[in-house]
C-alpha positions as CSV (number, residue, x, y, z in Angstrom):
1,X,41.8,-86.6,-56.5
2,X,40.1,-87.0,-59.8
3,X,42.3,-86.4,-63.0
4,X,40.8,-82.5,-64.8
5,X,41.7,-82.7,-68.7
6,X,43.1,-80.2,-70.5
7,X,40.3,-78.5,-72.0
8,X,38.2,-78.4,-68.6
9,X,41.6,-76.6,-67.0
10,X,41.5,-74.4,-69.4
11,X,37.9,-73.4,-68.6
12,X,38.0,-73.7,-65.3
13,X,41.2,-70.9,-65.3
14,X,39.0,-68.7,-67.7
15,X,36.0,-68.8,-65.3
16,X,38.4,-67.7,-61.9
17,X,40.0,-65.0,-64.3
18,X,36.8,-63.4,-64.8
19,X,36.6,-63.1,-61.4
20,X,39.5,-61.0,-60.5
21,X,38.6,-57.2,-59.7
22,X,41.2,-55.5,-62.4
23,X,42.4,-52.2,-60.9
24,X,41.9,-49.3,-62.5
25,X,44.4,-47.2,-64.6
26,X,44.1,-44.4,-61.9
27,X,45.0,-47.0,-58.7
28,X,47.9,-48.3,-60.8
29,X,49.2,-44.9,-60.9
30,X,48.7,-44.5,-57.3
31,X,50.0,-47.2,-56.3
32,X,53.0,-47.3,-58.4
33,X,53.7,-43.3,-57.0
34,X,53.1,-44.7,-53.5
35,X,55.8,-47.1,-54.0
36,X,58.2,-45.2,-55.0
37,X,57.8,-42.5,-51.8
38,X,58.1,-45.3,-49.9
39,X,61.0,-46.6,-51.5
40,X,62.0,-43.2,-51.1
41,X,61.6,-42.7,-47.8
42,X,63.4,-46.0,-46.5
43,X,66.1,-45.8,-48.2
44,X,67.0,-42.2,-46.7
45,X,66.3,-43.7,-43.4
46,X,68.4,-46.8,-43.8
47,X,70.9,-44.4,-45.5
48,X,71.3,-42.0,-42.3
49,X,71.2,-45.2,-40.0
50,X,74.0,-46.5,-41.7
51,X,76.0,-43.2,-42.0
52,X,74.9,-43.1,-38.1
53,X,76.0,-46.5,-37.3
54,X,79.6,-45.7,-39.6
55,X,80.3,-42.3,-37.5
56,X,80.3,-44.5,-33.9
57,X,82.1,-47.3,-35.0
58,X,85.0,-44.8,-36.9
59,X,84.7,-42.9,-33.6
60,X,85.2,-46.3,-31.7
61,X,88.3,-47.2,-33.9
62,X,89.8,-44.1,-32.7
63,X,89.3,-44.5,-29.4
64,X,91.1,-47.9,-29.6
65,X,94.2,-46.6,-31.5
């Protein structure tokens, strides 16, 4: 593999940062509200798993005194 010097890195990483498709201000937003609905959303659901999962195995323990 042949040796790239500094100064051609450099351009070379300029060059492929031109190329990235930037989102806008309004998909940010989006997708940082999306985020946190879904963030939202799972952690109810692990939440009422868990106090699910916490109600058999207290109800289990009782059963076994």
């Amino acid at each position: 593999m042949a040796k790239t010097s500094p100064a051609e890195f450099i351009k070379q990483v300029q060059t492929e940062t031109r190329k990235i498709a930037w989102p806008t201000r309004r998909e940010t937003i989006m997708t940082g509200v999306m985020v946190m609905i879904m963030t939202t959303l799972l952690g109810s659901f692990f939440l009422g798993i868990d106090s699910l999962f916490d109600m058999i195995v207290n109800a289990l323990l009782r059963l076994a005194q």
